[in-house]
Structure formats: C-alpha cells, structure tokens
C-alpha positions as CSV (number, residue, x, y, z in Angstrom):
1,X,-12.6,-7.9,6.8
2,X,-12.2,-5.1,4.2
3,X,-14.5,-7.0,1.7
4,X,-17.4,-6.2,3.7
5,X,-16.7,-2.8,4.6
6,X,-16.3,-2.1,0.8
7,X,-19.8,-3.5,0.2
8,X,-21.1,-1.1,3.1
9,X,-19.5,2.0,1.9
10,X,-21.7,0.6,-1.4
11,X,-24.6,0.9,0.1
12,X,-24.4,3.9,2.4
13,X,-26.3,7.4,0.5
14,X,-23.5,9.6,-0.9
15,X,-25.1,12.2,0.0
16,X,-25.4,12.0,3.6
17,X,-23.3,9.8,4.6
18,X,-25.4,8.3,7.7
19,X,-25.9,4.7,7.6
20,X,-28.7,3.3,10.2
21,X,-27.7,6.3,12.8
22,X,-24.1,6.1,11.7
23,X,-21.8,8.9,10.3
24,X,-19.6,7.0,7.9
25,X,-16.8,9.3,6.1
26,X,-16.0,8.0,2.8
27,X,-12.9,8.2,1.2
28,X,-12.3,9.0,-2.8
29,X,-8.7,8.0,-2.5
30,X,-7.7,5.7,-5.2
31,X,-4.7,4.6,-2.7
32,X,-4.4,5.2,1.2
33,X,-1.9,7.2,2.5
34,X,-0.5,4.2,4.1
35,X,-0.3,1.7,0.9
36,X,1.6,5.0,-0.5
37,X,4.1,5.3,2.4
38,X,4.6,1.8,2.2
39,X,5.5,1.4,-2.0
40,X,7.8,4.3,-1.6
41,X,9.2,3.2,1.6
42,X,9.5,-0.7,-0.5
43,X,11.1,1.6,-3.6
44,X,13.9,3.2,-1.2
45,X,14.8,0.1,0.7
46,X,15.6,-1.5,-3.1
47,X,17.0,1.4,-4.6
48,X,19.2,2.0,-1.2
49,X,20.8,-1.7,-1.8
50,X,21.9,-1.3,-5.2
51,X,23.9,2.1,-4.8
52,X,25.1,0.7,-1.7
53,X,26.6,-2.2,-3.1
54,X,28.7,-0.3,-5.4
55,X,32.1,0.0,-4.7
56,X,33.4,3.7,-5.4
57,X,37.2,3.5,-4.9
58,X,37.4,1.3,-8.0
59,X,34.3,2.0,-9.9
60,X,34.7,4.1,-13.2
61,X,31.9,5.5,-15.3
62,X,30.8,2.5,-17.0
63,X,30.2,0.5,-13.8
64,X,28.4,3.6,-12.3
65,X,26.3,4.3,-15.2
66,X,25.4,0.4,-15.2
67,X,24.3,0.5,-11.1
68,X,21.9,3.3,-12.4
69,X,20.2,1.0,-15.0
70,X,20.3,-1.6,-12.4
71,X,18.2,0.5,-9.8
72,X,15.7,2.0,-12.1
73,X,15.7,-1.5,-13.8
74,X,15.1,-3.0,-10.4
75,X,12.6,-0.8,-9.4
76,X,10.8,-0.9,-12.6
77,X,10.5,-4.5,-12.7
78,X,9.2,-4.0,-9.3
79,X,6.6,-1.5,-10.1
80,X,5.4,-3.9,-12.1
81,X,5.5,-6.8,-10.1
82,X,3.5,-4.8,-6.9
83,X,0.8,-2.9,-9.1
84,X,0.1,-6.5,-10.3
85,X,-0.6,-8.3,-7.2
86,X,-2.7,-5.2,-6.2
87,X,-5.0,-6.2,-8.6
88,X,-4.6,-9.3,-7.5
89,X,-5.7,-8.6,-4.3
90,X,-8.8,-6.4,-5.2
91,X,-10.1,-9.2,-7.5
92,X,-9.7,-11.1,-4.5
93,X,-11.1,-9.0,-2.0
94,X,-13.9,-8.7,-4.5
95,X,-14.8,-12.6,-5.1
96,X,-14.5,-12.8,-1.3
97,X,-17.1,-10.2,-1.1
98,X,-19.3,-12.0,-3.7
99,X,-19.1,-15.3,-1.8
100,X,-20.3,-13.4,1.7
101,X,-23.1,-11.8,-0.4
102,X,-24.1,-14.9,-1.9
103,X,-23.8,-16.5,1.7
104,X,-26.3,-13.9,2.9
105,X,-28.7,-14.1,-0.1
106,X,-29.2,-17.6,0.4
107,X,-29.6,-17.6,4.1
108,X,-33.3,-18.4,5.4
109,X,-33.0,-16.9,8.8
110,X,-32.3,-13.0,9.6
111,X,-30.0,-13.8,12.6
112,X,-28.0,-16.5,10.8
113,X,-27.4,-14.0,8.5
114,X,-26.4,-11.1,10.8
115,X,-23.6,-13.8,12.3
116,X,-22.3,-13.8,8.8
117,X,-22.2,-10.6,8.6
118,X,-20.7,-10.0,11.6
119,X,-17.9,-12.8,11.3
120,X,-16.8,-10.3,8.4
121,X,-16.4,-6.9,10.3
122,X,-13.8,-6.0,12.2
123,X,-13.8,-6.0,16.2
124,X,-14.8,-2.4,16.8
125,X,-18.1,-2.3,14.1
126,X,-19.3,-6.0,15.1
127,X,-19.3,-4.7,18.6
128,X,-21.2,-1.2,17.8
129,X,-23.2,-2.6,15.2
130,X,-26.8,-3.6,15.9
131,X,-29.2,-5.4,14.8
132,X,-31.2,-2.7,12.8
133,X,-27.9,-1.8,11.2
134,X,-27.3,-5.4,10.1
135,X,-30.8,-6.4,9.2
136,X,-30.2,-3.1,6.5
137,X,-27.1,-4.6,5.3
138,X,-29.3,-7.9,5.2
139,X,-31.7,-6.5,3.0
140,X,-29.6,-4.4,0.5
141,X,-27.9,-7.7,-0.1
142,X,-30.8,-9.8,-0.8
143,X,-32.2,-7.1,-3.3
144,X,-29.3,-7.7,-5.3
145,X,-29.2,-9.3,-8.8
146,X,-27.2,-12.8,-8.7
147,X,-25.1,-10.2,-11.5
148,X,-23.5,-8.3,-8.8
149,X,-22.0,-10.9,-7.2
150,X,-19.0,-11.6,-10.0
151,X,-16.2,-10.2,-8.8
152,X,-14.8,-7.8,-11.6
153,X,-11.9,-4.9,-11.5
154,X,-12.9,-1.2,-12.0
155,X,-11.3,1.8,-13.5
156,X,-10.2,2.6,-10.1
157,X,-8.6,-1.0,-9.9
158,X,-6.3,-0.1,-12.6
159,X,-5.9,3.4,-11.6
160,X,-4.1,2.5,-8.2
161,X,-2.0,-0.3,-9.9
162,X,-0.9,2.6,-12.4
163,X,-0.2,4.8,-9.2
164,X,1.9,2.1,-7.2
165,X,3.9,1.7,-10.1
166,X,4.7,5.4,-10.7
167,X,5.6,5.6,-6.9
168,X,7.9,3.3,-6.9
169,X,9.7,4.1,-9.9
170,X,9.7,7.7,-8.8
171,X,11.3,6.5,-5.2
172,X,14.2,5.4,-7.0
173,X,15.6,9.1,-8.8
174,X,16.3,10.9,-5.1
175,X,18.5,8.2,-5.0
176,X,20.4,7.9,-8.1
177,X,20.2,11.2,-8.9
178,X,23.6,12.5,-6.6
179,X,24.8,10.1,-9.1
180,X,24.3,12.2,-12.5
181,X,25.2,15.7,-11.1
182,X,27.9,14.8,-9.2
183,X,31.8,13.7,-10.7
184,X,33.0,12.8,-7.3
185,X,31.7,9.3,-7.1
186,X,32.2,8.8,-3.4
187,X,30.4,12.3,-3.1
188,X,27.7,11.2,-4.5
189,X,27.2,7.7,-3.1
190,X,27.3,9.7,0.2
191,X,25.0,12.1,-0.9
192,X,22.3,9.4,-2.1
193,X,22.9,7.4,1.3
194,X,22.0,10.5,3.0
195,X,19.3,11.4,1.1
196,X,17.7,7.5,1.2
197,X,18.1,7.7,4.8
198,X,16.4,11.2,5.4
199,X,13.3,9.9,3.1
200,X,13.2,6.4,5.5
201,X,12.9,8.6,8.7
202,X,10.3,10.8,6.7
203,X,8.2,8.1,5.6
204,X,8.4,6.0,8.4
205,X,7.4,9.4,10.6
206,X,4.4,9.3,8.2
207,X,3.4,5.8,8.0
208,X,3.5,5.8,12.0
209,X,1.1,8.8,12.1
210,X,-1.2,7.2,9.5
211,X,-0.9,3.8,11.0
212,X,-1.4,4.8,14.7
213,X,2.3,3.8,15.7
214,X,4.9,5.8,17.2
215,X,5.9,8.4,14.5
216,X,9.7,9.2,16.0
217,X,9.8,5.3,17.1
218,X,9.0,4.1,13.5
219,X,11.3,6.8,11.7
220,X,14.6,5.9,13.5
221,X,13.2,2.7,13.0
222,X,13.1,3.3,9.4
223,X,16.5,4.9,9.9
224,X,18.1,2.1,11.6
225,X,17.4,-0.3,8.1
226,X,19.1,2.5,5.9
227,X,21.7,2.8,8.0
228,X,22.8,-0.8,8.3
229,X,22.1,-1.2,4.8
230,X,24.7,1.5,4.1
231,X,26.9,0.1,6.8
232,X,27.1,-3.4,5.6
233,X,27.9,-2.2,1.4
234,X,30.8,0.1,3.1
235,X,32.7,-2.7,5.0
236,X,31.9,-4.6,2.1
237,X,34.3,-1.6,0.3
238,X,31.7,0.2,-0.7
C-alpha cells in the first residue's frame, strides 16, 4: 500500500500541495516518528536483557566491564542488522512500485487501470478517491520513461539506515551508563533498570500517540515488558 502512496506524493506539485481537489501534506522526514519510537524502543528492550542478566552479588569489575561490551556490542551488531533490512524494504517497496507502474503503463483500458490503482491504496483513499483523481495518477504514469520504473535506493535511503543505526546504538548508553559512574554495582543495575523502564513507558506513551493507540495503555504496557524482564534476571540472582 505505501508503494503507491510514495509514487503519489511523486507526482503531487510541491508547491501547493493540492492533488485533483486534495490537500495532501507532505512529509520531509527521512524517518517517521513511529519507526523512531520503535528502534529505540527495540534498542532498550535488548540493552534491558543484557544488564539484567548480570548477576551483581558475585560480579567484579571484569564481569561488569564485559556485560558493557556485550550491550553496546549487541546493539551495535543490531544497528546494523535493522538499518540493513530498511534498505531492504525500501528497495522493495520500490520494485513493487515499478511493477504497479509498469502494470498501469501497459493497461489498454482507463478503468482497468484505475482497479489497479485502487487495489494498491489503502481503505480510506480508494474509497474518497475518484475517478478524475485516478485517471491523473493514470496519466502521470503512462508519461513515464520505461527508466523510472527500476527500482534504485536514494540518498535519503541511506540517510535513514544511518539514522536507525545511531538510534539504536544511542538507546543503549541510558542504560549502561549507571554502570560507569556508579561503584555500587547493585546501585547501578537498579538505577539502569529504572531508567530502561522510565524510557519504555515514555516511548510507548509516544508510539501510542503517534500510532493512534492508547498512549497510558501502551506505556504501562511498555512497562509491564521492562518490568518482567527485570523480574525474571533478579530471581534468576540477578
């Protein structure tokens, strides 16, 4: 469904911003506030289960300095691992965009067409959007060169990958950090449990409000995971 919509956002003027009677807002975000929430939210959860798991009645410095490696080493690996199948999807997004366009270029009837097109839009703009609108989309597509149609990555591709990895790396220090300016380490392990679970509610709170959930429902939510994370390494002597 997002394929399509990318392609109309392609074709609407910049300027304006009306599209066939429509006022369509554009966005210049590389990354929605909801993929945000969501690495960070992904970057706590794995950072939490690390410093959780280590046990701080027998733990001396070595083993504490090597849970720190673990988590950024963890969440490193992950940054990695999540900025490349973002790319992944975009390429994919994009071929799946080229194959609707090609579709539509190579369609003989106008109303055949329009079904495509329509197939591909969410509920809400299939429903609202008639056929003037689609016959526009229609026609932008066929005045496209065969060219457009391979699916490439942009700058702005690369750009988010870079900015899903940086937030997920960066999700890890509020957690570890209790860990270097503390000397108590069951202090600090408390601490960094604390803080985790304060940033679960917070994002959670926000990923609700973005999302159209229940922000207080999704940030106890939230809380409830940190806290039986946390539960489960303490019995475990944590």
């Amino acid at each position: 469904m997002l394929t399509l919509i990318c392609f109309i956002r392609s074709i609407v003027d910049s300027k304006s911003g009306h599209f066939g009677g429509f006022v369509v807002k554009l966005s210049d975000r590389v990354l929605e506030p909801v993929e945000r929430l969501s690495e960070i939210l992904f970057g706590l959860i794995m950072a939490l289960t690390i410093t959780g798991a280590v046990s701080v009645v027998t733990a001396d410095h070595v083993q504490i300095r090597t849970m720190l490696f673990a988590a950024l080493g963890c969440n490193l690996a992950w940054g990695i691992i999540d900025g490349g199948m973002y790319l992944m999807a975009r390429l994919g997004e994009r071929g799946r965009n080229a194959v609707i366009a090609q579709q539509v270029h190579e369609t003989a009837h106008p109303e055949d067409a329009h079904r495509i097109i329509v197939n591909e839009l969410p509920p809400l703009l299939g429903s609202i959007f008639g056929p003037a609108q689609l016959e526009l989309i229609r026609e932008q597509i066929v005045r496209m060169r065969a060219s457009n149609f391979r699916p490439t990555l942009t700058g702005r591709d690369w750009l988010g990958a870079l900015g899903i990895f940086i937030l997920v790396v960066l999700s890890t220090f509020p957690v570890v950090i209790p860990f270097i300016v503390l000397e108590d380490a069951r202090i600090a392990l408390r601490t960094s449990n604390a803080l985790a679970v304060i940033l679960l509610f917070v994002c959670g709170f926000l990923f609700a409000r973005h999302a159209g959930l229940w922000p207080l429902t999704t940030g106890v939510i939230m809380v409830v995971i940190g806290v039986a994370l946390v539960s489960v390494a303490i019995a475990l002597g944590g």
